[in-house]
N, C-alpha and C positions, 0 to 999 in steps of 0.2 A: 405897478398896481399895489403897491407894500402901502396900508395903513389904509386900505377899503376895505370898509366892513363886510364882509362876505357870509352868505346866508346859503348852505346847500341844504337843498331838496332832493331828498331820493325815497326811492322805493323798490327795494331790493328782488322781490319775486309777486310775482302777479296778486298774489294776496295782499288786500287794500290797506291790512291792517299794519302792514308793515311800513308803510308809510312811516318816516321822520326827516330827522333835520338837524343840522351841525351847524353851529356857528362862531366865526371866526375874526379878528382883528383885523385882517388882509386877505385878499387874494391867495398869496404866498402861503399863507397856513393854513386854508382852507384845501389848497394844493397837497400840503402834506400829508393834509388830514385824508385825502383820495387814497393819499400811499398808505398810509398806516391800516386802515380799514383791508386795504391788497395785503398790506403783509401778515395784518392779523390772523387773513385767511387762510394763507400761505402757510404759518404756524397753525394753523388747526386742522388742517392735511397732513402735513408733516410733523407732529410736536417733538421729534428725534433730531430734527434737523438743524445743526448748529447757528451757518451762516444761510441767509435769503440772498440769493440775486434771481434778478427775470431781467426784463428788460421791457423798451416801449410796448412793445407787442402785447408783451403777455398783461400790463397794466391797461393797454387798449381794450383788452377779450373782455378784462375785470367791467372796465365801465360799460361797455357794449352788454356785457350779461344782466346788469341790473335792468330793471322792469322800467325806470324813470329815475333818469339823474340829471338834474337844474339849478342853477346857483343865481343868486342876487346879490347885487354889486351896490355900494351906495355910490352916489354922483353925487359929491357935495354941492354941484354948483346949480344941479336940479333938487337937490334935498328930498331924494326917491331913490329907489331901490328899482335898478335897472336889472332885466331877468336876461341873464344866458344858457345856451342849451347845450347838448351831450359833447358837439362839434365845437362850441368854443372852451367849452372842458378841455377836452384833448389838446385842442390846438394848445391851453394856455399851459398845460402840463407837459408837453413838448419842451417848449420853451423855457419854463423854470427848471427842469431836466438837464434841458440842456446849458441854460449858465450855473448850475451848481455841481455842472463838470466839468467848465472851464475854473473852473476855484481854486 
């Protein structure tokens, strides 16, 4: 999925206004951009804390906690922007997870 333009949609706590949106080159770094936002967090709990590790799980609670998390995919070959949900998040951050620990 490297070099689909990816469009995430969230909305982090039940308040409307919080609503926004990150957009990306790829799938792939839209992906990271999930992580970074986790570990931003992770630093703002911790700001002592040298090194960050969690693992799936705890990146799981992160996306499950927000209020609404959605990303858009472009289909070059529909030329539209195909929408997936919380469940194909995970599933695809599983996945890049996991081949950028076979590396």
């Amino acid at each position: 999925m490297a070099g689909r333009h990816t469009i995430i949609l969230m909305q982090p706590s039940q308040n409307r206004a919080t609503r926004t949106f990150m957009d990306f080159n790829s799938v792939n770094h839209a992906l990271d951009g999930i992580c970074g936002l986790y570990e931003r967090k992770i630093r703002d709990i911790n700001p002592m804390a040298r090194d960050l590790t969690y693992d799936i799980n705890d990146l799981y609670n992160f996306i499950d906690g927000l209020t609404d998390i959605s990303a858009l995919v472009f289909d070059r070959s529909l030329h539209a922007f195909l929408p997936y949900d919380r469940r194909w998040i995970k599933q695809e951050m599983f996945q890049h997870l996991k081949r950028l620990a076979q590396q």
